[in-house]
N, C-alpha and C positions, 0 to 999 in steps of 0.2 A: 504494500500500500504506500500510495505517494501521496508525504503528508506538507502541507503548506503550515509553517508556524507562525504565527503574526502579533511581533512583542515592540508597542511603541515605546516602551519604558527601558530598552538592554541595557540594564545594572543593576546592583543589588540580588535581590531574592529571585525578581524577573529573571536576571541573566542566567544565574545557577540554576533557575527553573528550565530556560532553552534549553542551553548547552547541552544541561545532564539528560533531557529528555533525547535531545538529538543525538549523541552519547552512546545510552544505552539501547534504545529504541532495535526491535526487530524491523520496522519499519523504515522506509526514507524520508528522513524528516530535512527540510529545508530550510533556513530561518529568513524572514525580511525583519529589519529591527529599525530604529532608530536609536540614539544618544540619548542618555538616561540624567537631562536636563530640562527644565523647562516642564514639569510634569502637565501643569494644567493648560499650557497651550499642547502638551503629545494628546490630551485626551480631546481638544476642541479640532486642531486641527490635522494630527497625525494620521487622520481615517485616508483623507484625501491624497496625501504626499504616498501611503504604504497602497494604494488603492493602484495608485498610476504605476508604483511598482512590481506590483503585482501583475497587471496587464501586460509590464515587458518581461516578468518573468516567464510568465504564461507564455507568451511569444515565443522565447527561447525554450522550456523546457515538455512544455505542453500541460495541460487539465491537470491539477490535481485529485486525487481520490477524499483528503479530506482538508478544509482548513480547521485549525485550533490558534484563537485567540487569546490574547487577556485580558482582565478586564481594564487596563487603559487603554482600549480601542474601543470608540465611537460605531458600533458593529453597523446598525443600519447608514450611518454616512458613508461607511467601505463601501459595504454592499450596494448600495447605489449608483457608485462606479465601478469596482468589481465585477459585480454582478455578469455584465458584459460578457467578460471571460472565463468565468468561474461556472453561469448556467445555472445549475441545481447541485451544486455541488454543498455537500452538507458542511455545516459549522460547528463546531464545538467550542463555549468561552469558559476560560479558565480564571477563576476568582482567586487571586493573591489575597487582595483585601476590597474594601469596599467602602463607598460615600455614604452610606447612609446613615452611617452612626461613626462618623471622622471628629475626631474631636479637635477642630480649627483650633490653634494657636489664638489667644488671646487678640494680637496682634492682628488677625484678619477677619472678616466676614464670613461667617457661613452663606455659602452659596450652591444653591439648590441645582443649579445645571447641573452639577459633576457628581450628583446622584443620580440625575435623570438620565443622563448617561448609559450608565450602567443599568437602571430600570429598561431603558428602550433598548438597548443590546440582548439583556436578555429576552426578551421580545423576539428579537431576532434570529436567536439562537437554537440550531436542532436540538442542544445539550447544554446544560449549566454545570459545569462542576468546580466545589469550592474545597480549598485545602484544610479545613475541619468541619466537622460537624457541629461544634461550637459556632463556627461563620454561618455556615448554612442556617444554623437555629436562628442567631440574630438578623441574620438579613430578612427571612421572613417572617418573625414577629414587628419588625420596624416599618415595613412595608406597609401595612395598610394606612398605619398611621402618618408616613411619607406622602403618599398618596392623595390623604384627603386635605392634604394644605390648598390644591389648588382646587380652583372655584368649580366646575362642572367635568363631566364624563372621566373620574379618575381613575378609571381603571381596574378599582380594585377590584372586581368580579374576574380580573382574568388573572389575579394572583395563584389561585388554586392550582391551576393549567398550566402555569409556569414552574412550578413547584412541581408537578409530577417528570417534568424535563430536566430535573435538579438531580445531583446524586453526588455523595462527599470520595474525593480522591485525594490524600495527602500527597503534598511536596516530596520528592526524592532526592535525595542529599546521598555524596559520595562522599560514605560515612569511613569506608574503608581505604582511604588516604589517610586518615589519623594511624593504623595500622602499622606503616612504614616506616615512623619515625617514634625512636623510643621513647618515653617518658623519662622527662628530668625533675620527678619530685623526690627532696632531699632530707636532710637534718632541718634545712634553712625554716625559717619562719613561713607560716603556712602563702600559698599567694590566692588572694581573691581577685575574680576576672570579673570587668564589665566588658560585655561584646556587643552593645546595642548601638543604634543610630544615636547622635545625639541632637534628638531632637525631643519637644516639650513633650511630645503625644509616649514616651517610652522614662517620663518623671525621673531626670536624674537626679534631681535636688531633693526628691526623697532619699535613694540611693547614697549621696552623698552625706546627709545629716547623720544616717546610721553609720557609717563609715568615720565619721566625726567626733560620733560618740566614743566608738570603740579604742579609735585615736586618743581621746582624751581621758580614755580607765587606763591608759596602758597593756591594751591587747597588743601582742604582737604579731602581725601579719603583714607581707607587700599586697600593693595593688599594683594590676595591669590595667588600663583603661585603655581603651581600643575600641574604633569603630568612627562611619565614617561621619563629616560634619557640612552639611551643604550651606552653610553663613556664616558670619562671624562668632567666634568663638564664643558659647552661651557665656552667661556672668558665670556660673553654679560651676562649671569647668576649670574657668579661671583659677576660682579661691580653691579648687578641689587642687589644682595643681600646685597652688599656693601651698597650701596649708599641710598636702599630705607627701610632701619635697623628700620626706625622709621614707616615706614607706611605699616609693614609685619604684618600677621597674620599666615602665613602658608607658609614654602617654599619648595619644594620637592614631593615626591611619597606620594600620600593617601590614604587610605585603605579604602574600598567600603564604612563605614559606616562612616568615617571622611569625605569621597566624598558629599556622598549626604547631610550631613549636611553644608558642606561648599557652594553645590550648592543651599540649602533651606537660606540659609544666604547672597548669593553675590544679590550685586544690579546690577552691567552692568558684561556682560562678553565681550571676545572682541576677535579679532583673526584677524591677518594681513598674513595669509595664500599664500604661492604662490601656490600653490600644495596640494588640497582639494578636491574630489568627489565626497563627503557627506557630513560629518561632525555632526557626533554624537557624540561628546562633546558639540559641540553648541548646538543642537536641545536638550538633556541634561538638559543643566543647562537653557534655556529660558524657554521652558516647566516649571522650576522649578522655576521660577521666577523672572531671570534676563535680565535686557535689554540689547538684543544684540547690538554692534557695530561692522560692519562688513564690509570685503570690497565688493563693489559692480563688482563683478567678482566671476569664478570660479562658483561651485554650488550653495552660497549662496542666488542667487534671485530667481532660482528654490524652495527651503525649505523656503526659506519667503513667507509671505503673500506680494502679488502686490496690495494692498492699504498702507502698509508700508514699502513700500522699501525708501522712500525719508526721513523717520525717522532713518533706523535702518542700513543703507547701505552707506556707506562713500566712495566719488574718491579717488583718487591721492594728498596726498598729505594735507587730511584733515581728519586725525586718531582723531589728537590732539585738533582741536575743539571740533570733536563729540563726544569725552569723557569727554571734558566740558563741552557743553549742557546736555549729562546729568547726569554728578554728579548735574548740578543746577537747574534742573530743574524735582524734586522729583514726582509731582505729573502725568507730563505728562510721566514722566517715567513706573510708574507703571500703567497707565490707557494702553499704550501700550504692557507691560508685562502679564495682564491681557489678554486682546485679543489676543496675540500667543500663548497662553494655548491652548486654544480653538483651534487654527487653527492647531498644531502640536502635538496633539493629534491623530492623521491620521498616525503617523508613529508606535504609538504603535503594539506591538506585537497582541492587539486584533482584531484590523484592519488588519493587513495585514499579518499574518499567514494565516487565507482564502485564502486570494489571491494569497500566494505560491501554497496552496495544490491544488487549482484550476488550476491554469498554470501547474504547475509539472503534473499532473494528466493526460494533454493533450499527455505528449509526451506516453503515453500507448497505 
């Protein structure tokens, strides 16, 4: 089967999403992408610019059997010019994340296009598939109530319909690169790893206060702070680097091969996330060795094992102990790092490329 992949966003989770599918794939997957800048003009107007290219793909390579989008593609503006060359060729959209429950930065407007977006694509869509089951539940509980902000004919009676063209497929992460390269954890002071975007929607200044505390009892631990920054350095970053000068190993963007040695090296990694659907930097660095601290929300108790959620899954309000349990408690730490190996191994790309090419396969 020849598969046309169509990702206006190629970077980040998007990118590792292409690649690794094109990667493993039984299939022949082919990418058209754009530069993973500018998100919300790839979603107004990337439909048209991947549309045209498409047409000269098509030219060159002939019909493909199926395209699979994401969801920063404007599905029906593609389609519109597409269409053209493509025929009846089925669609499949692939949900990273989603507008409908974004929680805008303070700093800008909530703006209802770039849900509607995403609402009319799936519209468009032979197949809807999102990368938890946690996404899938939120986007359609939010929906009706998206819905009825506008004044007449909202749609929501074809929510049902849409829903039955829905079906959850987790992200495939090449978990088995961590493999390669040995673990470097020592005598030294334990290291806690942040691996998140730093951006407001993923709360570092939560993250940082408990890290601050811990600073100021005199726990002993390094931090890694890693991950990448699309604007000026937040304030919260600043003073984190300020203040925590003595117990840094690493602070900023790292390059694939600084990565995974950083993550064959961290003992806890941690993430106070408001707004997560997956989370493949976690799944990442725990595969790799680290014990998570997480909040118990969002996707995280989905990708956990539910024999340790009461280890590795923190409420409201209590980051900062459970990152003292386990900087102090070495042994239980890694007897539970050890067993999420094992359990999240199931997201690598060996496992679950199959089971794209089996599902994609159906819509033929």
């Amino acid at each position: 089967m020849k598969i046309l992949l169509i990702e206006p966003y190629f970077g980040g989770s998007h990118r590792v999403w292409a690649e690794g599918y094109a990667a493993h794939s039984s299939h022949d997957v082919h990418l058209l992408t754009m530069p993973a800048r500018f998100w919300t003009w790839r979603m107004r107007g990337g439909a048209i610019t991947l549309a045209i290219e498409t047409e000269q793909w098509v030219e060159e390579n002939g019909r493909p059997d199926l395209v699979v989008a994401s969801d920063m593609l404007d599905l029906p503006a593609y389609l519109g010019t597409a269409r053209r060359v493509l025929g009846d060729t089925p669609v499949a959209l692939y949900f990273h994340e989603s507008q409908f429950t974004y929680p805008w930065s303070p700093q800008l407007r909530t703006d209802l296009q770039y849900a509607y977006i995403n609402w009319s694509s799936m519209q468009a869509a032979d197949l809807i598939l999102f990368n938890s089951a946690f996404h899938m539940k939120v986007v359609f509980e939010s929906l009706p109530r998206f819905l009825r902000q506008f004044p007449d004919s909202t749609h929501e009676h074809l929510v049902d319909e849409v829903r039955e063209r829905s079906a959850v497929l987790h992200i495939g992460i090449d978990l088995r690169r961590f493999d390669q390269v040995p673990g470097s954890r020592g005598d030294v002071a334990p290291l806690i790893l942040w691996n998140q975007r730093w951006e407001h929607d993923k709360d570092p200044a939560a993250f940082f206060r408990a890290v601050f505390g811990l600073a100021d009892d005199g726990v002993e631990f390094r931090l890694a702070v890693c991950g990448e920054n699309f604007r000026q350095m937040p304030e919260e970053f600043a003073e984190a680097e300020r203040r925590l000068a003595d117990h840094l190993v690493h602070f900023g963007f790292a390059a694939e091969d600084d990565y995974v040695q950083l993550l064959r090296s961290a003992d806890i990694v941690a993430s106070t996330a408001l707004h997560e659907f997956f989370g493949i930097a976690i799944v990442e660095a725990a595969y790799a060795g680290a014990f998570p601290v997480l909040p118990d929300r969002l996707s995280y108790p989905e990708i956990m094992p539910g024999t340790l959620h009461e280890l590795v899954l923190y409420r409201e309000g209590d980051l900062q102990e459970r990152l003292r349990w386990a900087l102090t408690h070495p042994a239980e730490r890694k007897m539970v790092a050890a067993e999420l190996k094992q359990s999240l191994a199931a997201f690598d790309w060996s496992v679950l490329a199959p089971r794209y090419d089996r599902l994609l396969a159906t819509l033929l």
